[in-house]
C-alpha atoms as an extended CHARMM CRD file, in Angstrom:
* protein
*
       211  EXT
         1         1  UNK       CA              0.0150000000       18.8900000000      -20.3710000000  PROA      1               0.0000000000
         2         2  UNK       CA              2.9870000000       20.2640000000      -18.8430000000  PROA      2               0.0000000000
         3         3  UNK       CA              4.2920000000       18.4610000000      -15.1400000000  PROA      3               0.0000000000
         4         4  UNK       CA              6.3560000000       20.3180000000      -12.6930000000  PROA      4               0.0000000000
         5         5  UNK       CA              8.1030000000       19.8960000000       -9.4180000000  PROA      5               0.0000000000
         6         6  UNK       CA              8.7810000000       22.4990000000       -7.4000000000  PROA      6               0.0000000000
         7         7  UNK       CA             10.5860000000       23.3500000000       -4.2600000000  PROA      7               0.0000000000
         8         8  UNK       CA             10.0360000000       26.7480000000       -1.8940000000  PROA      8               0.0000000000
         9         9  UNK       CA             13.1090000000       28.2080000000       -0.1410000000  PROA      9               0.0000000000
        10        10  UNK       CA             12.7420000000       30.4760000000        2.9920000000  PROA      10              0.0000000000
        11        11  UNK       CA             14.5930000000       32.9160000000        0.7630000000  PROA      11              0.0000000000
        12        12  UNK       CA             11.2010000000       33.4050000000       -1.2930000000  PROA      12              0.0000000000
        13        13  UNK       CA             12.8660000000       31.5920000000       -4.0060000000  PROA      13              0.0000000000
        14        14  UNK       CA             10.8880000000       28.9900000000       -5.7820000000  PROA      14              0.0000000000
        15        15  UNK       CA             12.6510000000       26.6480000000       -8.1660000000  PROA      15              0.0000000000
        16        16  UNK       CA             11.2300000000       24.3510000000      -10.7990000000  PROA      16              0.0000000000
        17        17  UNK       CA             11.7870000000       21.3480000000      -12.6910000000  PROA      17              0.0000000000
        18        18  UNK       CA              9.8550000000       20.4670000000      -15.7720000000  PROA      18              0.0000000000
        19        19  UNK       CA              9.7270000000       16.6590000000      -16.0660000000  PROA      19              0.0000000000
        20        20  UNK       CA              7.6700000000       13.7500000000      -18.0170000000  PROA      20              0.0000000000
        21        21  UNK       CA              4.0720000000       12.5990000000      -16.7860000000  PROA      21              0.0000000000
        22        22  UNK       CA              5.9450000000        8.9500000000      -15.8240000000  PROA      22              0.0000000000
        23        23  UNK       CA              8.3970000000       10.8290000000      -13.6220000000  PROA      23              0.0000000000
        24        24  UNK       CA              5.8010000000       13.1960000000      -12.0700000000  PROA      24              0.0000000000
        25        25  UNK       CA              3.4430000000       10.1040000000      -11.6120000000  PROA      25              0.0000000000
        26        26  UNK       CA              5.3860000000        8.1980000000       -9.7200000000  PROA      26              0.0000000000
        27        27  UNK       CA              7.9130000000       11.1980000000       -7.9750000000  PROA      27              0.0000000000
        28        28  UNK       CA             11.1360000000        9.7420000000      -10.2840000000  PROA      28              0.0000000000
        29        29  UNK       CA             13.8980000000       11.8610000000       -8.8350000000  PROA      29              0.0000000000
        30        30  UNK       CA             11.5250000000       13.9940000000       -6.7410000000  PROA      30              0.0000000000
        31        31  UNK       CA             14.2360000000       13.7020000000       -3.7150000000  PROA      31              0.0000000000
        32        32  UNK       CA             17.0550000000       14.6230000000       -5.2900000000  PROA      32              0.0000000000
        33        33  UNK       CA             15.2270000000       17.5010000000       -6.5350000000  PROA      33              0.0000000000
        34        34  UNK       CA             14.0880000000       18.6620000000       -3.4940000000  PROA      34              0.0000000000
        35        35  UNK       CA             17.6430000000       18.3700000000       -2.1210000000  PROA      35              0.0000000000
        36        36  UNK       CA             18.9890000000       20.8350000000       -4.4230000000  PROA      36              0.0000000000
        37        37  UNK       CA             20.4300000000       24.2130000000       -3.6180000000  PROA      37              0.0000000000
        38        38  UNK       CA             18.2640000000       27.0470000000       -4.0750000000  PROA      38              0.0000000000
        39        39  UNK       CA             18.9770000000       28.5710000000       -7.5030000000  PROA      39              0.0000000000
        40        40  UNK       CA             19.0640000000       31.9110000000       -5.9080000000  PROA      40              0.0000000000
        41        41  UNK       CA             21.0530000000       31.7650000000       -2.5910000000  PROA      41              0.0000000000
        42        42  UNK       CA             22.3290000000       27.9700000000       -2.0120000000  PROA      42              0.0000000000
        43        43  UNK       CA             20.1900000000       27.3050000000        0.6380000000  PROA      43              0.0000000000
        44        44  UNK       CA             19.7210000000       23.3830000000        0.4270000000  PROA      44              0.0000000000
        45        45  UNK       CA             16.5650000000       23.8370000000        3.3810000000  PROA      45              0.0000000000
        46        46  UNK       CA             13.4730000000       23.7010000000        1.6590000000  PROA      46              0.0000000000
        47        47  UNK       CA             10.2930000000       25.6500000000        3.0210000000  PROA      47              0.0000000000
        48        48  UNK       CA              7.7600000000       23.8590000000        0.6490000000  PROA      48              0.0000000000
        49        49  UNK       CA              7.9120000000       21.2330000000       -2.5370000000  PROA      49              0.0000000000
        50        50  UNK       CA              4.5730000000       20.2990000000       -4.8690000000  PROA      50              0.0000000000
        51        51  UNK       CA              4.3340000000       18.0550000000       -7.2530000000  PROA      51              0.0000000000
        52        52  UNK       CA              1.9180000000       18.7210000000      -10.1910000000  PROA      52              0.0000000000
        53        53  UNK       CA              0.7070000000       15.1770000000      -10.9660000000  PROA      53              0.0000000000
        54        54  UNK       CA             -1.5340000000       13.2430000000      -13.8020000000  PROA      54              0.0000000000
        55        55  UNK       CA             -4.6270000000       11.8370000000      -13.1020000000  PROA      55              0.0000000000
        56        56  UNK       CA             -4.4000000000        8.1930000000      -12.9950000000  PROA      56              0.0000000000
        57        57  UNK       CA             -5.2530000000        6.1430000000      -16.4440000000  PROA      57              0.0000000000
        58        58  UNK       CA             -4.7880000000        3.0960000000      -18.0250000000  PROA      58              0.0000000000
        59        59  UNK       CA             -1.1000000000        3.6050000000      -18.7230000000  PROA      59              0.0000000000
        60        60  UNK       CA              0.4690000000        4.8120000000      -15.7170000000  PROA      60              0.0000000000
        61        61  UNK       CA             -1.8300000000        1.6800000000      -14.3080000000  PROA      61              0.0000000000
        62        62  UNK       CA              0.0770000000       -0.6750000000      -16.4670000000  PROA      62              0.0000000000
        63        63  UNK       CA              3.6950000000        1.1350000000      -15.6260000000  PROA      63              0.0000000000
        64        64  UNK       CA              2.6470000000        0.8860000000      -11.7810000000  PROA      64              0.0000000000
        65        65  UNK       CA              1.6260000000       -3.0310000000      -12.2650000000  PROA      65              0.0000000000
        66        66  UNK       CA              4.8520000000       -3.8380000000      -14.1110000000  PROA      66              0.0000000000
        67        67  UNK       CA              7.5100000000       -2.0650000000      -11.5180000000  PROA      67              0.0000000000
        68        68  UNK       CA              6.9910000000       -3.3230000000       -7.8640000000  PROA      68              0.0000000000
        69        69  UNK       CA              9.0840000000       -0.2180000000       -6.7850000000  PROA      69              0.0000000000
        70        70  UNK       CA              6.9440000000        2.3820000000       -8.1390000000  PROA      70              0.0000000000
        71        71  UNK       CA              4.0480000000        4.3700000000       -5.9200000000  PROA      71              0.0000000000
        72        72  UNK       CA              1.1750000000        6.7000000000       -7.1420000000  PROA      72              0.0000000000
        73        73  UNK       CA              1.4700000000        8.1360000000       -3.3110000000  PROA      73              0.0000000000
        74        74  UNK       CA              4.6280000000        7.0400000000       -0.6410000000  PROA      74              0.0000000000
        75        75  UNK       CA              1.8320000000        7.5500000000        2.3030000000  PROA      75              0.0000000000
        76        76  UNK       CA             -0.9490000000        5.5960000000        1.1640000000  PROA      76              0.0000000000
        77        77  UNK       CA             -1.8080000000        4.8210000000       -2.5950000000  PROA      77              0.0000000000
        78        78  UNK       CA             -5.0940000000        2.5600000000       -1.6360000000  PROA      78              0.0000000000
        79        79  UNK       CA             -6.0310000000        6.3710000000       -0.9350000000  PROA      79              0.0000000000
        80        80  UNK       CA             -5.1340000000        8.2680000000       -3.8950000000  PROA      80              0.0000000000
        81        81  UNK       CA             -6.0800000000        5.2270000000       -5.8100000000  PROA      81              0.0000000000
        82        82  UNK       CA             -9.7480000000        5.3990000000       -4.3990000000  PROA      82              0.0000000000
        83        83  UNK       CA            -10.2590000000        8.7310000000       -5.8780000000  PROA      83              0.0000000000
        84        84  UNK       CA            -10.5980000000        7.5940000000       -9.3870000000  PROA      84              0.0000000000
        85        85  UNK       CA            -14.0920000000        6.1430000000       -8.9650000000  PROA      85              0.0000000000
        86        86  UNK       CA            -14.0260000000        6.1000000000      -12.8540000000  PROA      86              0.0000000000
        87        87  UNK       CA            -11.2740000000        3.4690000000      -12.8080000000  PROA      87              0.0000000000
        88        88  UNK       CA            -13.0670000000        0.7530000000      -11.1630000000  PROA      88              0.0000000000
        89        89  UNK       CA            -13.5520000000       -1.4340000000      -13.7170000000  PROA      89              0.0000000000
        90        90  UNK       CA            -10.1140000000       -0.8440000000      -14.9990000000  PROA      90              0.0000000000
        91        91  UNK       CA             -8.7200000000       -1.8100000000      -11.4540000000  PROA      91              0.0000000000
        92        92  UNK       CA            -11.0970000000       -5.3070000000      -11.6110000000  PROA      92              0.0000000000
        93        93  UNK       CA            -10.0130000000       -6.1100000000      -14.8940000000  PROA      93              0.0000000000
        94        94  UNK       CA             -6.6060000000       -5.4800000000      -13.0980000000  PROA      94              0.0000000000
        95        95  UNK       CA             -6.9900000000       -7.5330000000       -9.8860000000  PROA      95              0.0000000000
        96        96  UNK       CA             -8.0740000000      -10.6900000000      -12.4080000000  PROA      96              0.0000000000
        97        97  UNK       CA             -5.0940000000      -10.5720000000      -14.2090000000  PROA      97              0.0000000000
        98        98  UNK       CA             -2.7380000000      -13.0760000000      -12.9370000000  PROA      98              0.0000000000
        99        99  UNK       CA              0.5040000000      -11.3130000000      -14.1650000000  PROA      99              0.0000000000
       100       100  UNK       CA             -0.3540000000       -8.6710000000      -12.1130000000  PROA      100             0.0000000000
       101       101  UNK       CA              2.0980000000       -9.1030000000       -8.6780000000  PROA      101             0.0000000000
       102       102  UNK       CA             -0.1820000000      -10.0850000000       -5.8180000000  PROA      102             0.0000000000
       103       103  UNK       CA              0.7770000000       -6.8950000000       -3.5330000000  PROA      103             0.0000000000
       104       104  UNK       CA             -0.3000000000       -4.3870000000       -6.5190000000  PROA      104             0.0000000000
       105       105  UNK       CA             -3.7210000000       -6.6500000000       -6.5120000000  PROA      105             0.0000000000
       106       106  UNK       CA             -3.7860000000       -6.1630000000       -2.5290000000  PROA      106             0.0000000000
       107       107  UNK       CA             -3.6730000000       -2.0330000000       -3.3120000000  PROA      107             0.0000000000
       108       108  UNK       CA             -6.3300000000       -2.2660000000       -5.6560000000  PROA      108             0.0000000000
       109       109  UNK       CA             -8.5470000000       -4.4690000000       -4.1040000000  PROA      109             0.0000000000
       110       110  UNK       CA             -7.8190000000       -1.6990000000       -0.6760000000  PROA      110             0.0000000000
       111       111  UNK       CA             -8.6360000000        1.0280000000       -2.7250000000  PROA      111             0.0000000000
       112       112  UNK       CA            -12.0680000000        0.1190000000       -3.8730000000  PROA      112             0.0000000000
       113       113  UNK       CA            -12.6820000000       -1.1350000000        0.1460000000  PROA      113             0.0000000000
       114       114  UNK       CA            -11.5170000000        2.9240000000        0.6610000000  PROA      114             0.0000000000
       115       115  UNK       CA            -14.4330000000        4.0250000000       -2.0370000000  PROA      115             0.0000000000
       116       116  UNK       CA            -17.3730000000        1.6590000000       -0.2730000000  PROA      116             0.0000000000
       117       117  UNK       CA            -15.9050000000        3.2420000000        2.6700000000  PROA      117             0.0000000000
       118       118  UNK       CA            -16.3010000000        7.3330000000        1.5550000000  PROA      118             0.0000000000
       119       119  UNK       CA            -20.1060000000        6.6490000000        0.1960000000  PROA      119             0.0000000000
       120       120  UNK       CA            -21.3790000000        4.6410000000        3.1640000000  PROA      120             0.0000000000
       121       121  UNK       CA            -22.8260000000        7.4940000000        4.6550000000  PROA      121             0.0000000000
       122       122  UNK       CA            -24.3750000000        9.4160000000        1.1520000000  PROA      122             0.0000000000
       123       123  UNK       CA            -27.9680000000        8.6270000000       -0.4060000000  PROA      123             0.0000000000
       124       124  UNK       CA            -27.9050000000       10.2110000000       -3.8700000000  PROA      124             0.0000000000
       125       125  UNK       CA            -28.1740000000        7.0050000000       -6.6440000000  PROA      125             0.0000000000
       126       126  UNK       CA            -24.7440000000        7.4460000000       -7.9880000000  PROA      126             0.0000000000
       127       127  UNK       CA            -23.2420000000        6.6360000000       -4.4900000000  PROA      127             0.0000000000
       128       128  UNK       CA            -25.2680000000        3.9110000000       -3.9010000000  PROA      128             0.0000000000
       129       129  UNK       CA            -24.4600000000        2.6920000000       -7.3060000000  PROA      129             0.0000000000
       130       130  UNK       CA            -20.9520000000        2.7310000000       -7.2380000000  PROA      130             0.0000000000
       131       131  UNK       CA            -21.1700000000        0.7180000000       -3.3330000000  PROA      131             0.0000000000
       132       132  UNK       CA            -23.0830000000       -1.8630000000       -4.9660000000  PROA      132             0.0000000000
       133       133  UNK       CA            -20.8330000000       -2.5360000000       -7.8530000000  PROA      133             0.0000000000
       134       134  UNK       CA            -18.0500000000       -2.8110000000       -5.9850000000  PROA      134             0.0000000000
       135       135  UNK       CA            -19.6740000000       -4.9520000000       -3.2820000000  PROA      135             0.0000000000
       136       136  UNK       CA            -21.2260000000       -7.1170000000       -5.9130000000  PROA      136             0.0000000000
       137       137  UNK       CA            -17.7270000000       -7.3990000000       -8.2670000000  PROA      137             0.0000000000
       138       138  UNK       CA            -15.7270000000       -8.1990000000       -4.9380000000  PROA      138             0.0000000000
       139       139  UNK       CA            -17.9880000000      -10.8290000000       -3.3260000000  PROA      139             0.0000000000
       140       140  UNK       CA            -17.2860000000      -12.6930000000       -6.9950000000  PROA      140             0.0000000000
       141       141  UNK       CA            -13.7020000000      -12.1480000000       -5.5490000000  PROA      141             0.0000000000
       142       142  UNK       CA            -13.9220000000      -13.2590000000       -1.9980000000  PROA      142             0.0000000000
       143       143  UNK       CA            -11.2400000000      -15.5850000000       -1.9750000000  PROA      143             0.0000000000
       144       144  UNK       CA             -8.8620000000      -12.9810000000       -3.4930000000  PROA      144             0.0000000000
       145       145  UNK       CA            -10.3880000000       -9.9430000000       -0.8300000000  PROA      145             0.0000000000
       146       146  UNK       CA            -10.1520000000      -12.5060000000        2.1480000000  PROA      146             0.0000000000
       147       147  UNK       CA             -6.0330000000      -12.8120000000        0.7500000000  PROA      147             0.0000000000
       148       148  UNK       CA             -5.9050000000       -8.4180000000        0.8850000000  PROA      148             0.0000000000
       149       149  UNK       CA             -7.3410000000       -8.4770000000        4.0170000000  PROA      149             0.0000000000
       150       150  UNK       CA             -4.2940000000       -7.9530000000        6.2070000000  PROA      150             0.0000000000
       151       151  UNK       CA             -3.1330000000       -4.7930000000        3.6530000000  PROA      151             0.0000000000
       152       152  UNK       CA             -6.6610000000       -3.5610000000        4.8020000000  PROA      152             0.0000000000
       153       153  UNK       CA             -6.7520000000       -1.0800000000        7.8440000000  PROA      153             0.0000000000
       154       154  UNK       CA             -9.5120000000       -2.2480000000       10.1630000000  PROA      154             0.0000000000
       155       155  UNK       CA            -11.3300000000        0.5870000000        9.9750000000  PROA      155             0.0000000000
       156       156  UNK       CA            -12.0920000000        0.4340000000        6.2120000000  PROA      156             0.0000000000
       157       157  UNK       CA            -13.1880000000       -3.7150000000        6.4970000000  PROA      157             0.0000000000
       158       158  UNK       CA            -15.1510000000       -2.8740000000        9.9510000000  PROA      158             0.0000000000
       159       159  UNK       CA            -17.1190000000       -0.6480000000        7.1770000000  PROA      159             0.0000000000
       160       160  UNK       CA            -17.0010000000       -2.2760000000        3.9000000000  PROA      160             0.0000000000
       161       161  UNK       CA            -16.5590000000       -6.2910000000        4.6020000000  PROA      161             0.0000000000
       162       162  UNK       CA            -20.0250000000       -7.1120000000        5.7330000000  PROA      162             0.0000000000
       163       163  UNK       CA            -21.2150000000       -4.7400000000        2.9330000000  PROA      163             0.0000000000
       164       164  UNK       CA            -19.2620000000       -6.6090000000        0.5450000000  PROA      164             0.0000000000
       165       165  UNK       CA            -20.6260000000      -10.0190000000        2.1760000000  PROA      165             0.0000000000
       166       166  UNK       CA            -17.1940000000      -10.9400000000        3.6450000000  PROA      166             0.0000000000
       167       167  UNK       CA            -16.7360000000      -12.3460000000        7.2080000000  PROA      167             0.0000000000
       168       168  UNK       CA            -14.7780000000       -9.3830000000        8.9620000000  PROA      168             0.0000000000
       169       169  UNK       CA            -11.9140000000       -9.8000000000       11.7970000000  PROA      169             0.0000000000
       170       170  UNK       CA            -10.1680000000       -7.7290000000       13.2330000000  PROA      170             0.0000000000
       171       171  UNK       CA             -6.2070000000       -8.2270000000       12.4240000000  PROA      171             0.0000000000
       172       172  UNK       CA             -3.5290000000       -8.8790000000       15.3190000000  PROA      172             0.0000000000
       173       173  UNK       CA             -5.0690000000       -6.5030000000       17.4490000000  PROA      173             0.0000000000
       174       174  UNK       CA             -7.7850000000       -9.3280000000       18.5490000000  PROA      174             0.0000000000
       175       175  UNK       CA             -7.8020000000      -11.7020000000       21.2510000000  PROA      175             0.0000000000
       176       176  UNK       CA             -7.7120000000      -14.5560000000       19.1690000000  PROA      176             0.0000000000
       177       177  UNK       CA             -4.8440000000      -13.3010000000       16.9600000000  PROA      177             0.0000000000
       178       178  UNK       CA             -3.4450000000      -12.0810000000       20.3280000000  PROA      178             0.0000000000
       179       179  UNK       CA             -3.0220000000      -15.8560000000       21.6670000000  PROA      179             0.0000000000
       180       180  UNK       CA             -2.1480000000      -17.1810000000       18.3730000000  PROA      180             0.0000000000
       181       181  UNK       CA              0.7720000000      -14.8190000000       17.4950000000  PROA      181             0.0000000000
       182       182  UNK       CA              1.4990000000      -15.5300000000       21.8120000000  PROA      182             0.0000000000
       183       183  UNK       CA              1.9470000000      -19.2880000000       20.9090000000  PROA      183             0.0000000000
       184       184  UNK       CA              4.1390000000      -18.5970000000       17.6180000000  PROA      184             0.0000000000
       185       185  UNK       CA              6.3180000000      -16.6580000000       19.7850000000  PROA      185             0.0000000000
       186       186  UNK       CA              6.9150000000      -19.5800000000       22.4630000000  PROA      186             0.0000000000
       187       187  UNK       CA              7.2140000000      -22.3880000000       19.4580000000  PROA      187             0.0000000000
       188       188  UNK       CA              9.8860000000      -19.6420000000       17.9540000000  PROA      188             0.0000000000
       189       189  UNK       CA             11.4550000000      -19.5690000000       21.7120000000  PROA      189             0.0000000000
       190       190  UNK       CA             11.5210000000      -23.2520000000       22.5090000000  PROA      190             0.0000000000
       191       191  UNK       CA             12.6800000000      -24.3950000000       19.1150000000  PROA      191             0.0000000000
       192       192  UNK       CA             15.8500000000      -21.6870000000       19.2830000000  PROA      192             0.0000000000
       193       193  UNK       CA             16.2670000000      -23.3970000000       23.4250000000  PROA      193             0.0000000000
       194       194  UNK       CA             16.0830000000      -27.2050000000       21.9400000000  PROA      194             0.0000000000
       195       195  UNK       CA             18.5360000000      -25.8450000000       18.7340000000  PROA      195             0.0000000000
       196       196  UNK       CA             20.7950000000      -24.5090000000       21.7590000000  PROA      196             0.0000000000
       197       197  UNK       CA             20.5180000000      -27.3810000000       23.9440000000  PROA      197             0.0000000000
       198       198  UNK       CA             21.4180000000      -29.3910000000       21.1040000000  PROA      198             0.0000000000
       199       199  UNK       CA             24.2370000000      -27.6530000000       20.3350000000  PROA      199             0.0000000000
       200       200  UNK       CA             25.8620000000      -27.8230000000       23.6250000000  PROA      200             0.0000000000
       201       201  UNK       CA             24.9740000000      -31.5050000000       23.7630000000  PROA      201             0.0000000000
       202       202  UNK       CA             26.9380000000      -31.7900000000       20.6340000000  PROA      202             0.0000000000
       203       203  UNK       CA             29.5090000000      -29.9350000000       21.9760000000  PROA      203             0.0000000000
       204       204  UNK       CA             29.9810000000      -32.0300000000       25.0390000000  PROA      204             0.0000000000
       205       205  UNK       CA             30.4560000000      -35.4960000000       23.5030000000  PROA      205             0.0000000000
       206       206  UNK       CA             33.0630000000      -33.5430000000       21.1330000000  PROA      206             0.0000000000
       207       207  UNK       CA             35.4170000000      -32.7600000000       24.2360000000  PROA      207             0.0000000000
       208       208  UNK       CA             34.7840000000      -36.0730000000       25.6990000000  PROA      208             0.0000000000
       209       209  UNK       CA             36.2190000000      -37.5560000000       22.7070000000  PROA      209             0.0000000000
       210       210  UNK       CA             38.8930000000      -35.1240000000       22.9610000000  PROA      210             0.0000000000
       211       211  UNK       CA             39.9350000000      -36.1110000000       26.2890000000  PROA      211             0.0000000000
């Protein structure tokens, strides 16, 4: 199959750029591209840009795992990761492999959280299927879910947590977190005011032994 970026001009112009399924995975060079000057009258302005990208296997899994820097999706890849409902035991046997890096593990484990998430509200059997083997598979995981929990928005855990059978809190936005982050903040404060205070003490026999 044959991938493609390609960028609109207000001209009416549209330029392409063939390029590998690696590079149109993961948008290699994508900015540059869409930088360029229009082919046809130099405009560098660009009305539109696409991307014609792969669907997401076993392979472009393993190049995503092995390079921290590269993204399926810039916005949100727990998203565009969800989609793949066929990958979900390739993104367990993923999340137990402990070469993978731990933020990589955190989208993955997000991603499945985003597919409990999108079936919640359907009946038919393959739904309710899919909910229950990733509830199931994650609550064999708890201690690594509970870890993802703060690359979670609180919307999807509000939803999938207590279907998974994990405890769910809300992140900084609760009262507890609230006070707790409150007293970091003052410890932060008064040990920088003691460093200070310290300093200037310092400071002060230094002169006196000056004088």
């Amino acid at each position: 199959m044959n991938y493609q970026y390609q960028r609109g001009c207000e001209c009416g112009n549209i330029d392409s750029l063939e390029v590998s399924k690696i590079e149109a995975a993961f948008e290699l060079n994508y900015l540059s591209f869409s930088k360029s000057e229009c082919s046809k009258c130099g405009e560098k302005k660009m009305s539109f840009g696409s991307i014609n990208s792969p669907e997401i296997d076993r392979e472009l899994l393993t190049i995503w795992a092995e390079n921290i820097d590269y993204l399926f999706c810039p916005l949100d890849e727990g998203l565009t990761l969800a989609q793949y409902k066929e990958n979900i035991d390739l993104y367990l046997e993923f999340i137990d492999d402990e070469i993978i890096n731990a933020e990589k593990k955190n989208v993955l484990i997000e991603a499945l959280c985003v597919m409990i998430y999108d079936r919640v509200d359907k009946t038919d059997k393959e739904d309710l299927d899919i909910i229950n083997k990733i509830a199931t598979e994650l609550k064999l995981r708890e201690n690594q879910v509970l870890f993802s929990q703060h690359w979670i928005m609180d919307y999807i855990k509000k939803v999938s947590f207590p279907i998974i059978g994990v405890e769910y809190k809300n992140s900084l936005s609760s009262k507890v977190d609230k006070e707790n982050h409150k007293d970091y903040l003052e410890s932060i404060i008064k040990e920088s005011i003691d460093k200070r205070n310290s300093k200037n003490k310092l400071w002060a026999k230094i002169k006196n032994i000056w004088k």
